[in-house]
KOLVO-708506 format. One record per atom (N, C-alpha, C, O): residue in one letter; x, y, z. Coordinates in steps of 0.05 Angstrom, whole numbers, padded with zeros to 5 digits, always signed. Layout:
! KOLVO-708506
AXYZ;...
***
This chain:
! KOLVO-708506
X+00782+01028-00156;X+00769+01053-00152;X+00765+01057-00122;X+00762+01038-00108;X+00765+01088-00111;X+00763+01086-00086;X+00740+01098-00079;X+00729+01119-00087;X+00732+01081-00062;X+00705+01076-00044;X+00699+01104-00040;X+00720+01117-00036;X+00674+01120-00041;X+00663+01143-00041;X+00633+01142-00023;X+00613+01129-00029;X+00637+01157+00001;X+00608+01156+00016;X+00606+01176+00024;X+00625+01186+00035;X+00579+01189+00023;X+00567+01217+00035;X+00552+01219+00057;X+00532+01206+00056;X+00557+01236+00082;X+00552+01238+00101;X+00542+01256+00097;X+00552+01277+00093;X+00513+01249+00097;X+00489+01275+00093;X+00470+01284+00126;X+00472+01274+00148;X+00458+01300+00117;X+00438+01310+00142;X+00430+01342+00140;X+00440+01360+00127;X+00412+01340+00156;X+00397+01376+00157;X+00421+01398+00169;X+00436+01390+00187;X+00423+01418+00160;X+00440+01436+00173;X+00438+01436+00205;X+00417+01439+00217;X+00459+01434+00216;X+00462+01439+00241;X+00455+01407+00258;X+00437+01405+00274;X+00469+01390+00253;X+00450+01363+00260;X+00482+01344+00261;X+00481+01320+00263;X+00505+01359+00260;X+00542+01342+00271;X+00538+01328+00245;X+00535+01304+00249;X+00537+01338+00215;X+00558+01320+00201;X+00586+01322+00212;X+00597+01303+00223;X+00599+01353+00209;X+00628+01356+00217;X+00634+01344+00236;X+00657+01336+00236;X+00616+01338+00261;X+00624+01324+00282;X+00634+01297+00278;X+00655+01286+00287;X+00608+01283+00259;X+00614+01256+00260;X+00631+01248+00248;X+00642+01229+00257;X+00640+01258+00223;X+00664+01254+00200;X+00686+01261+00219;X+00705+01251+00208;X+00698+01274+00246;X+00718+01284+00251;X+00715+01258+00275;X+00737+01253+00284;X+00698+01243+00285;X+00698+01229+00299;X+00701+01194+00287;X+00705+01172+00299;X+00698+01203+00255;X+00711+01177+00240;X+00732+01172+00231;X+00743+01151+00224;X+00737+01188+00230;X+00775+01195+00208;X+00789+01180+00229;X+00795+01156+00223;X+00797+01189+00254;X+00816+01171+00272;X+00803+01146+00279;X+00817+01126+00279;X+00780+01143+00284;X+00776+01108+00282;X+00787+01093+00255;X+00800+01072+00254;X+00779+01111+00230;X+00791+01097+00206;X+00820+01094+00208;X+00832+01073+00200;X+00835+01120+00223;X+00866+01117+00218;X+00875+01098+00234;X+00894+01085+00226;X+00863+01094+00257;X+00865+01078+00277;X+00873+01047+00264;X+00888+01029+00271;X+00858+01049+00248;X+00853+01020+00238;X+00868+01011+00211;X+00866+00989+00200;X+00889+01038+00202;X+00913+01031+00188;X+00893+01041+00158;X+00900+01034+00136;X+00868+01057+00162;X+00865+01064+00125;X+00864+01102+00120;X+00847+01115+00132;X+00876+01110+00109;X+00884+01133+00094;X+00852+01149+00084;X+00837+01134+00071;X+00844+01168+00087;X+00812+01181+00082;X+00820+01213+00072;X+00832+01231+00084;X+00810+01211+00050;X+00809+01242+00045;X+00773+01244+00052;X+00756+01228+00059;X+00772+01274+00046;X+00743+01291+00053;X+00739+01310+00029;X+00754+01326+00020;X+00711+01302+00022;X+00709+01329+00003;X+00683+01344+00013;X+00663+01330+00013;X+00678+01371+00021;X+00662+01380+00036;X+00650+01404+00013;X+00661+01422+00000;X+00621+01393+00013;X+00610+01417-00007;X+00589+01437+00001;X+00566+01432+00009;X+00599+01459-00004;X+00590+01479-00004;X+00570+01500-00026;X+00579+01506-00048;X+00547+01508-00020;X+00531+01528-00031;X+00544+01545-00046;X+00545+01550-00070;X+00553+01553-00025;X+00573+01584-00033;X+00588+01585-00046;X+00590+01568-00063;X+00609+01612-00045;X+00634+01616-00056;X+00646+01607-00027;X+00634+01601-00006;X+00668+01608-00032;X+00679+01611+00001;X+00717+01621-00008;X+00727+01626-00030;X+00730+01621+00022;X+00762+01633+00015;X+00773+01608+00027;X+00766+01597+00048;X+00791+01600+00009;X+00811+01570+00027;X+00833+01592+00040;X+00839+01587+00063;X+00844+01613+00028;X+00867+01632+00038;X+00852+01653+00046;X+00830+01664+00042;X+00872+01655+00060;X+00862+01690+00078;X+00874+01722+00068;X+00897+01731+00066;X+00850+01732+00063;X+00852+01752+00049;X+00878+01772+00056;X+00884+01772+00080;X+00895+01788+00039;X+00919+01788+00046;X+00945+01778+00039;X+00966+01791+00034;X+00938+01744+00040;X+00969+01730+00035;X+00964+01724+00012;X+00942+01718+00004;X+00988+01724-00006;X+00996+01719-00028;X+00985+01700-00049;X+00984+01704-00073;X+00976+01676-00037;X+00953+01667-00064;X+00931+01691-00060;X+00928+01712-00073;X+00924+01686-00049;X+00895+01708-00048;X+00899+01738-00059;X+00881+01754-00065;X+00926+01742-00062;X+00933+01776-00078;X+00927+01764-00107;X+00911+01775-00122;X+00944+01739-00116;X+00942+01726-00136;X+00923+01726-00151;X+00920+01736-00173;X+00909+01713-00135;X+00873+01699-00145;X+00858+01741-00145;X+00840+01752-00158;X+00872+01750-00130;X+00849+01777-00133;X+00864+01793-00162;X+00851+01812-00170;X+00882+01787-00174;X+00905+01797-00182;X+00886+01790-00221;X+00880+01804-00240;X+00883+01766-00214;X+00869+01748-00247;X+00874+01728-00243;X+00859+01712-00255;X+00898+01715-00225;X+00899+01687-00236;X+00877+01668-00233;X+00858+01675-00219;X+00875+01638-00247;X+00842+01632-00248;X+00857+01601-00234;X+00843+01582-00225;X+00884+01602-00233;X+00898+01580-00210;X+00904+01596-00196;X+00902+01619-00204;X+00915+01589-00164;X+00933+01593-00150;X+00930+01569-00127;X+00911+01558-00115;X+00969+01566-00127;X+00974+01541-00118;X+01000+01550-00096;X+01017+01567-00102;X+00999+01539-00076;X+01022+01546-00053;X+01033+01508-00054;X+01021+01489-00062;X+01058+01509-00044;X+01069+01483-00041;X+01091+01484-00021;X+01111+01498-00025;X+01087+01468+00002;X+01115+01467+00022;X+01118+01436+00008;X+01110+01425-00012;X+01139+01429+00039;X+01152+01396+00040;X+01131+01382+00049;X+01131+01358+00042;X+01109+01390+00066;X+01090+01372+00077;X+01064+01382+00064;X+01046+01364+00064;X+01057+01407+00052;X+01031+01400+00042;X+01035+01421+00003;X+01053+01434-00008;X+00998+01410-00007;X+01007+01426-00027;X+00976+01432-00030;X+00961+01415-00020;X+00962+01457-00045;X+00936+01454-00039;X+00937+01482-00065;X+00954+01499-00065;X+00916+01482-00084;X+00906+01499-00101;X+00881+01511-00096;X+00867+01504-00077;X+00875+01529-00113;X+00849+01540-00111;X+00848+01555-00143;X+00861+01573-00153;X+00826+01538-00154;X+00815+01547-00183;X+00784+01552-00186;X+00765+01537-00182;X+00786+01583-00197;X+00767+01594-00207;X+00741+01578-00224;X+00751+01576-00247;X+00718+01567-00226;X+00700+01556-00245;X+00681+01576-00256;X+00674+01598-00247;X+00675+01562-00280;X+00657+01576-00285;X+00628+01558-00293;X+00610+01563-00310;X+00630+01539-00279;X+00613+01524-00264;X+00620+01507-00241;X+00643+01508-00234;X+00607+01493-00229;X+00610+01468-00208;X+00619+01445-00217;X+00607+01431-00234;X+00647+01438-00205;X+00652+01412-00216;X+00638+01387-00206;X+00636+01389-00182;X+00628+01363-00217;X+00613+01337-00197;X+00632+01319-00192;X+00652+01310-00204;X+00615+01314-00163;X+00634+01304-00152;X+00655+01281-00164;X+00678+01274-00157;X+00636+01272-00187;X+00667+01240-00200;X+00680+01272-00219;X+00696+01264-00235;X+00678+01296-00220;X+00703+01304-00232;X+00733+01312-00211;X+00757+01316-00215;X+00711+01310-00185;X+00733+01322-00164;X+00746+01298-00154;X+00770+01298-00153;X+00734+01280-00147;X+00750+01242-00130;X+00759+01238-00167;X+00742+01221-00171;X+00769+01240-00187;X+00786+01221-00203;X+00814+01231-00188;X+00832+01216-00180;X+00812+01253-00186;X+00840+01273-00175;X+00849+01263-00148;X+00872+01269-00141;X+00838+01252-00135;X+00846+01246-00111;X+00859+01215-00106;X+00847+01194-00107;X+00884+01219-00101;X+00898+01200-00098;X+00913+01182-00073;X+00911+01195-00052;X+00927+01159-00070;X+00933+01152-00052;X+00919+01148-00016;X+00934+01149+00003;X+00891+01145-00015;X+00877+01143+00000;X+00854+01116-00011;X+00850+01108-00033;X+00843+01105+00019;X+00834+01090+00009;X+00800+01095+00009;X+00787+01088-00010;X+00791+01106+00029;X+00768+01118+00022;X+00761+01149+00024;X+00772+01161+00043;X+00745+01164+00010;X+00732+01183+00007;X+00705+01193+00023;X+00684+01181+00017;X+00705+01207+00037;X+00678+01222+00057;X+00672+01242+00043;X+00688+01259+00036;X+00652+01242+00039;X+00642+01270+00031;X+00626+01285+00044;X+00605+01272+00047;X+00621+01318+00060;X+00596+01319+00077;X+00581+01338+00055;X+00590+01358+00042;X+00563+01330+00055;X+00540+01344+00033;X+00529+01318+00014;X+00520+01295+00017;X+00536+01342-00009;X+00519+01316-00034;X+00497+01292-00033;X+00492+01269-00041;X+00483+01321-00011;X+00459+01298-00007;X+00440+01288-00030;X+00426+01268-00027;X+00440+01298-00046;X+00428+01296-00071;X+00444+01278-00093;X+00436+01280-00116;X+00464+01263-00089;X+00482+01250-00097;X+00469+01234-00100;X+00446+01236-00093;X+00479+01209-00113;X+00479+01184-00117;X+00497+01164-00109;X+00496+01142-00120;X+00519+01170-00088;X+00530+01158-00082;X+00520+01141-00043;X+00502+01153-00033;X+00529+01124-00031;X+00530+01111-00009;X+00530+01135+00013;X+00550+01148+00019;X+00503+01139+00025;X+00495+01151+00049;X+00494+01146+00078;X+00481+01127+00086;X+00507+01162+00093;X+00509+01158+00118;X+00494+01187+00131;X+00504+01210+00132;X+00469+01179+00138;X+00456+01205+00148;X+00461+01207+00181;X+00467+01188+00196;X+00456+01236+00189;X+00462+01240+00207;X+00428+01262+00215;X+00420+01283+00205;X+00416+01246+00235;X+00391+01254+00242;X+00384+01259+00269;X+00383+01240+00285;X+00379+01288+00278;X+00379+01298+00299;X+00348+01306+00308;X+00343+01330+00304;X+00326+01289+00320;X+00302+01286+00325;X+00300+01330+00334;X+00289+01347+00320;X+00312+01331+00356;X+00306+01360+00354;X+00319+01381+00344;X+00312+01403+00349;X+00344+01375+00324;X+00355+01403+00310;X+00345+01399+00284;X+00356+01413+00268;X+00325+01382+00273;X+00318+01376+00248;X+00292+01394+00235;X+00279+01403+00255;X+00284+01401+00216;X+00267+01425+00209;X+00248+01404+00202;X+00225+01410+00208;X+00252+01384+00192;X+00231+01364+00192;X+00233+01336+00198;X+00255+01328+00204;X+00212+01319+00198;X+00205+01295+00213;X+00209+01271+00197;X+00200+01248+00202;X+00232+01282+00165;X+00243+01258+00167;X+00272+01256+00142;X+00282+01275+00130;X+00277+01233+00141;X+00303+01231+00131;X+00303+01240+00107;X+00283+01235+00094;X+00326+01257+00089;X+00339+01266+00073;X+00333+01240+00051;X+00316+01241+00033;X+00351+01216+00057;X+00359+01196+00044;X+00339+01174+00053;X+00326+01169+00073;X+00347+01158+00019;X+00317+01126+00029;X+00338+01101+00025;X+00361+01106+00019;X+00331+01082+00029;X+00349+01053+00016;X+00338+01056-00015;X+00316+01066-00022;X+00360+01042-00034;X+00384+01028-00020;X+00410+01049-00021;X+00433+01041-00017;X+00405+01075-00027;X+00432+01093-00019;X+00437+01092+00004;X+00459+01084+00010;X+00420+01098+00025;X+00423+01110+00060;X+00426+01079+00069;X+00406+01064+00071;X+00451+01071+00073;X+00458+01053+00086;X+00457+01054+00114;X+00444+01035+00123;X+00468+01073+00134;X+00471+01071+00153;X+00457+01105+00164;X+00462+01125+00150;X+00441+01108+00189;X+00441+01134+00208;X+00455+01130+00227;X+00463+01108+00235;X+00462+01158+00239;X+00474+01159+00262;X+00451+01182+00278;X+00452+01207+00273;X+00433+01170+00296;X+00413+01190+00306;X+00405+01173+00330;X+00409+01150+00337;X+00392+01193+00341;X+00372+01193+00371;X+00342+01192+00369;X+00326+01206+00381;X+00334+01166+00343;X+00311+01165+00341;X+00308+01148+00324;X+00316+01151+00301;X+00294+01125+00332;X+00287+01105+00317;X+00271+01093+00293;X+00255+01075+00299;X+00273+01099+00270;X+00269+01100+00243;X+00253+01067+00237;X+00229+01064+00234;X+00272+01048+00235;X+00265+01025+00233;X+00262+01011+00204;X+00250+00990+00199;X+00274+01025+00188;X+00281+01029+00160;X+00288+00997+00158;X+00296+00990+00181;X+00288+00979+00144;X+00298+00956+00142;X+00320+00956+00115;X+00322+00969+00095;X+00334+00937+00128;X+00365+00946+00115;X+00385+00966+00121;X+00409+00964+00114;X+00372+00993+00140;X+00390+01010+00143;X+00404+00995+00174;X+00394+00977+00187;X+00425+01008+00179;X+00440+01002+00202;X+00427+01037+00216;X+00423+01060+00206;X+00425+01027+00238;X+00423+01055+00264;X+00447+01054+00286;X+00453+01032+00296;X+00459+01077+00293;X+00476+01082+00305;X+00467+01106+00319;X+00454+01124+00310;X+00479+01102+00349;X+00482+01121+00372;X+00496+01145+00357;X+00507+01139+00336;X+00496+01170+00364;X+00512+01183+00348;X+00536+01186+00354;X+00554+01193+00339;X+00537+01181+00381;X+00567+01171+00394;X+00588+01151+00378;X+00611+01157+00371;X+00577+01129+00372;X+00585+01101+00361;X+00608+01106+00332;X+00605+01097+00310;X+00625+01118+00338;X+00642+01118+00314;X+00647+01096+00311;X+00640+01086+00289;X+00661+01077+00332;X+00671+01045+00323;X+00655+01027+00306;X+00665+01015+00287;X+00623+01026+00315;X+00604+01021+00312;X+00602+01026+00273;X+00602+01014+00251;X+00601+01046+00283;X+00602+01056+00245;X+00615+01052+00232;X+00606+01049+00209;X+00648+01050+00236;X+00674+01048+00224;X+00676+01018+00214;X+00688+01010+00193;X+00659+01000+00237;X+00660+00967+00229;X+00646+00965+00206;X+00655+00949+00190;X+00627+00976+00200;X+00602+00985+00184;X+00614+00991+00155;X+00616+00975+00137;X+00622+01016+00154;X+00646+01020+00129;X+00657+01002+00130;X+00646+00985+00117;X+00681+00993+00141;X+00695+00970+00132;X+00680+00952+00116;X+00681+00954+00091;X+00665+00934+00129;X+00651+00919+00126;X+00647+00915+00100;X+00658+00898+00086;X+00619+00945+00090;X+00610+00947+00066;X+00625+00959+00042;X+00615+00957+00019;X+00657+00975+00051;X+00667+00988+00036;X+00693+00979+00032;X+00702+00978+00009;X+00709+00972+00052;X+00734+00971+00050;X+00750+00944+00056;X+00774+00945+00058;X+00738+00922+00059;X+00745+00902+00067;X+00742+00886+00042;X+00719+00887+00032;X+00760+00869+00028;X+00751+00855+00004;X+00743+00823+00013;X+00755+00808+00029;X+00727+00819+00001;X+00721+00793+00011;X+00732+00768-00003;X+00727+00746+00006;
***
């Protein structure tokens, strides 16, 4: 089964940052990462105009484009899928990021920003919130703290707890 961890935090506080500052330490280090990024909203993966999107405005409740290097769908719900319905589908990678699903139950990596934060304290508790990446000292026992700089730092961290078999 492949390793699944969520990179949670308050709006506006660099999940996107930090997940884009882990992926090449991970690749770096020879392991494969997909991302599943969740959203509130509705939102558009195509741009209004091109041809899936005439599609999808058209009825269809698929629409799927496919070259030689990528292939990517977009289907209509008529609810929210969770997240183990969305990672069974995901294949050939070895771990999974997710940014959101803070309300998950899966392995947390918070991301805590003493002044872009609306409040004075963490999202996530042990033993989910394994690791922060913040500019403020918590002191949580058991959690790991990280600079928010520290991708390497963090990436040893994953390994460690996620991807390394012992």
């Amino acid at each position: 089964m492949i390793p699944v961890i969520s990179v949670v935090g308050w709006s506006n506080t660099g999940k996107t940052t930090l997940i884009c500052k882990l992926i090449p330490e991970l690749k770096k280090r020879g392991y494969k990462t997909a991302t599943v990024k969740h959203h509130r909203k509705s939102f558009e993966m195509d741009s209004p105009g091109k041809d899936t999107w005439l599609h999808r405005q058209a009825g269809a409740v698929v629409s799927a484009i496919s070259s030689p290097q990528r292939f990517a769908y977009v289907r209509e719900l008529e609810e929210e899928l969770s997240l183990e319905e969305i990672v069974k589908d995901v294949k050939g990678v070895d771990l999974i990021i997710t940014e959101g699903y803070k309300f998950g139950d899966r392995p947390k990596l918070e991301v805590f920003r003493k002044e872009a934060a609306n409040k004075m304290e963490l999202i996530s508790s042990p033993p989910e919130l394994f690791a922060a990446a913040t500019d403020y000292d918590f002191g949580l026992p058991g959690v790991s703290q990280f600079d928010l700089e520290d991708a390497v730092g963090m990436v040893d961290l994953i390994e460690q707890k996620f991807l390394k078999k012992a």
